[in-house]
C-alpha positions as CSV (number, residue, x, y, z in Angstrom):
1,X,-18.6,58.1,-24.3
2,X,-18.8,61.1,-26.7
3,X,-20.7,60.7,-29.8
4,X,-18.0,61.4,-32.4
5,X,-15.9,58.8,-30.4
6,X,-18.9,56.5,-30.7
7,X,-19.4,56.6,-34.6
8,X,-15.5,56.5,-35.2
9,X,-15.6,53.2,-33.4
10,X,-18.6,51.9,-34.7
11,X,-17.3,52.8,-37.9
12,X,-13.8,50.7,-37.5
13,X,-15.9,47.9,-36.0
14,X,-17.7,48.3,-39.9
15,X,-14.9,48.2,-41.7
16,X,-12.9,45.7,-40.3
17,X,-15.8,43.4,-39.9
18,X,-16.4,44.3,-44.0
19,X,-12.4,43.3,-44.4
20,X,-11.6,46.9,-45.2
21,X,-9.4,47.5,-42.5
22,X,-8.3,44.1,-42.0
23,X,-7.2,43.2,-45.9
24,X,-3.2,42.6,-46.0
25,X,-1.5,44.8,-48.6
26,X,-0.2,43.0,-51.9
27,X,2.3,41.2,-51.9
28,X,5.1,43.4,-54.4
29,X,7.6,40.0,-55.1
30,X,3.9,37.6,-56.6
31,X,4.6,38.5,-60.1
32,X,8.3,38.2,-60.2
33,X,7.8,34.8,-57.8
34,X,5.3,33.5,-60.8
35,X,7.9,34.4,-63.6
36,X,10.8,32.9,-61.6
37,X,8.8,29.6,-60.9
38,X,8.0,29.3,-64.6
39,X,11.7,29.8,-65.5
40,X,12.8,27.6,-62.8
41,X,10.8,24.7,-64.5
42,X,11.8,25.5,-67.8
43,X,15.4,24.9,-66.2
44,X,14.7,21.9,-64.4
45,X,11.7,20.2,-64.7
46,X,12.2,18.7,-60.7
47,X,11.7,22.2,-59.9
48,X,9.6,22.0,-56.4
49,X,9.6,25.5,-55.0
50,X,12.0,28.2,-53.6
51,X,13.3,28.3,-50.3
52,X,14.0,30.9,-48.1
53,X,16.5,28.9,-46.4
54,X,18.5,28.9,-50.0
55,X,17.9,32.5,-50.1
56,X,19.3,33.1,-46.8
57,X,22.5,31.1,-47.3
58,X,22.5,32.9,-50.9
59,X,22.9,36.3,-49.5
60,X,25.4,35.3,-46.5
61,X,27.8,32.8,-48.6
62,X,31.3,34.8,-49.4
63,X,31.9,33.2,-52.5
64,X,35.2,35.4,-54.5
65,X,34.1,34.8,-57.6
66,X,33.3,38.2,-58.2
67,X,34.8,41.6,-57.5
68,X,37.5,41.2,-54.4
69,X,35.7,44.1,-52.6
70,X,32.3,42.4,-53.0
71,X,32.8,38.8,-52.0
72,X,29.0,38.3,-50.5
73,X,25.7,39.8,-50.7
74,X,26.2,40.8,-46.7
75,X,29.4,43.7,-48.4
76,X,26.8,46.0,-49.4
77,X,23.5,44.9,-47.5
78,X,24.6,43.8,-44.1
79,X,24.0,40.6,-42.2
80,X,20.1,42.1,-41.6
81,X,17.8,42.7,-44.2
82,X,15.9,45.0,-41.9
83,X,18.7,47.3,-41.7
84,X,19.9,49.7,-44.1
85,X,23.0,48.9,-46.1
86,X,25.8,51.1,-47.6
87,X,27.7,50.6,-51.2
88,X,31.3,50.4,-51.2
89,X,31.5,54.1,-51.7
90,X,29.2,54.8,-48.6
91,X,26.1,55.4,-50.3
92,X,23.2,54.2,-48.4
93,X,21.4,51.9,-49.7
94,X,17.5,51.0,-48.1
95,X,16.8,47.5,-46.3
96,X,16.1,44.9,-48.5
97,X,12.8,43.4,-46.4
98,X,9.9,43.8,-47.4
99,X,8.5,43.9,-43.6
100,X,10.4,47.9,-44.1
101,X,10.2,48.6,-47.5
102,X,6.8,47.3,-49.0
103,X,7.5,48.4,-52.2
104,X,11.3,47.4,-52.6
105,X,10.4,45.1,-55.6
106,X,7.3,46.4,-56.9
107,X,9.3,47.3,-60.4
108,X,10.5,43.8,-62.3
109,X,12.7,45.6,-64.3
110,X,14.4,47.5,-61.5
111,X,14.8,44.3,-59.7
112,X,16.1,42.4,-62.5
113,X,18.5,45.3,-63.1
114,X,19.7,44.7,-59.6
115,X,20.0,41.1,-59.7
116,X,22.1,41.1,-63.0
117,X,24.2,43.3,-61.6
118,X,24.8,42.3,-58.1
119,X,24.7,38.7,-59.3
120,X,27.6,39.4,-61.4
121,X,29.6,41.5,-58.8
122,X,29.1,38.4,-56.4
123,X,29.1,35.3,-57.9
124,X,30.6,37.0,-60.9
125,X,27.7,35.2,-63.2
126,X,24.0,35.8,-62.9
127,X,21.5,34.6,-60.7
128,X,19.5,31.6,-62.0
129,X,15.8,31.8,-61.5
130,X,15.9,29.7,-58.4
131,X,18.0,31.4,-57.2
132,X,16.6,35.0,-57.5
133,X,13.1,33.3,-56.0
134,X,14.9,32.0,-53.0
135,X,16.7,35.2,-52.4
136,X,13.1,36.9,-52.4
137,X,10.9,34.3,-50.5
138,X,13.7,35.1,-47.9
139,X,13.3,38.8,-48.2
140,X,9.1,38.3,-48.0
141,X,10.2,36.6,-45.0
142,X,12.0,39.4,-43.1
């Protein structure tokens, strides 16, 4: 073994043993989650957690309450979050997982711009607070 292979491994053996190689990235969805739990009490003091089984049927439900041409989440993002989407115009739109786009929700007021909007295209009302932290506990989760 080569001596510059030698020091480059004992130097990944170093920093993963240290936890610098081995430390997960932050999690871009914590702060919203924290401000959506505190709402989601306020709401309804029962409040006992999201679900990213809520979130999933969120985004797959066809509901008509909103614009005819946007009936579910699944018009514009697809049945995979992992997967790009495409607006009703055919502008692309990125996945929504966080697994492909790590820093999909790392601006709160983009993401609440978002869900006001795509809330009220949907389910023609907004999103409650649950309801925007199950939708991203099931994004987290893809």
């Amino acid at each position: 073994m080569n001596s510059k292979f030698r020091t480059l491994a004992l130097l990944c053996c170093l920093g993963a043993s240290a936890g610098v190689l081995a430390a997960p990235p932050a999690d871009p969805t914590a702060p919203l989650l924290d401000r959506y739990a505190a709402q989601a009490r306020a709401a309804d003091p029962a409040f006992a957690g999201f679900s990213a089984a809520r979130g999933e049927t969120l985004h797959r439900t066809r509901y008509g309450l909103g614009k005819p041409d946007t009936p579910a989440c699944t018009s514009c993002h697809g049945d995979d979050p992992r997967a790009a989407g495409k607006t009703r115009t055919g502008k692309a739109i990125e996945p929504m997982a966080v697994s492909v786009v790590g820093t999909r929700y790392g601006d709160p007021a983009k993401v609440e711009k978002w869900f006001k909007r795509n809330c009220n295209e949907v389910l023609g009302r907004e999103c409650s607070a649950r309801e925007k932290g199950d939708w991203l506990v099931w994004m987290t989760s893809q």
